[in-house]
N, C-alpha and C positions, 0 to 999 in steps of 0.2 A: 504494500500500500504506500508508494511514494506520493506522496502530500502533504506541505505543510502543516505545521500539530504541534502545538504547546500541549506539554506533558509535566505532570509532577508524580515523582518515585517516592516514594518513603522506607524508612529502616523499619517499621513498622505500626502500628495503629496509633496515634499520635504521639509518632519519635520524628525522625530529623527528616527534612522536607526538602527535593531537591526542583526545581523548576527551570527549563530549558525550552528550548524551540529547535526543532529538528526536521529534514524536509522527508524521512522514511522511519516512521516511527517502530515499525516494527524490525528493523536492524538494531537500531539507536538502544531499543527496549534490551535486546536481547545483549548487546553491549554490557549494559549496566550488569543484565544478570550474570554472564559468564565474568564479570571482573577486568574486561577489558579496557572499561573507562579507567582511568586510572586519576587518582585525585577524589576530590572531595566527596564524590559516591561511592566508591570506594571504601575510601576512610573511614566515611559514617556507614558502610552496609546500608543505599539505598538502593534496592532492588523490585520493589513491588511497583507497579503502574496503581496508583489507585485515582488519579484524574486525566483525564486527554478531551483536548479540543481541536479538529480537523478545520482548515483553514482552506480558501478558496486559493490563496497566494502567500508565496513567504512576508512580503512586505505587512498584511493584516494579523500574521501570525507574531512577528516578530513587537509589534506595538502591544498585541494580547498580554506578550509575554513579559514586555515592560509595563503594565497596567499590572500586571501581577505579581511580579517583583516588589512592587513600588506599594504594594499590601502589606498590611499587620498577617504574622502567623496565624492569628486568631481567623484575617480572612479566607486565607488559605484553607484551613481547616473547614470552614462553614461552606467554602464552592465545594472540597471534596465530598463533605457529606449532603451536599444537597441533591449528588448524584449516587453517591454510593457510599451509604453511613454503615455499613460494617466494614469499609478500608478493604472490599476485598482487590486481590492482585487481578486487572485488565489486562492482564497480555494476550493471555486465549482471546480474550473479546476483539484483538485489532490483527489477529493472527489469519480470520477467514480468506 
């Protein structure tokens, strides 16, 4: 599924929170899981998908993903759950 996609990983049900913009999220995802990102995902063990937004263009994704950065954790927290409040792991869901 190559298209742009703000994504947030977590270490796990509200532990550490990583937010990025990638234009194939299902490489990127799978990145994170096998430890190949290296650095701050890494570090902190963020590996689960538990929010993703699919984008027409990188340039609308990338502004997302600064509107989301530029959030309290607390908001963060409230988008993930307002799509998926038991934190489960998306990856199968962007894997079809």
């Amino acid at each position: 599924m190559k298209e742009p996609a703000v994504y947030i990983v977590a270490s796990q049900k509200n532990g550490t929170l990583y937010t990025r913009v990638t234009s194939d999220i299902v490489q990127r995802i799978y990145q994170h899981k096998e430890g190949l990102v290296k650095g701050f995902t890494a570090k902190y063990n963020c590996k689960d998908l538990v929010y993703y937004e699919l984008h027409e263009n990188m340039p609308s994704a990338i502004e997302r993903e600064k509107q989301m950065k530029g959030g309290s954790r607390k908001s963060k927290i409230q988008l993930i759950e307002s799509v998926n409040p038991t934190w489960r792991d998306l990856y199968k869901d962007v894997l079809f």
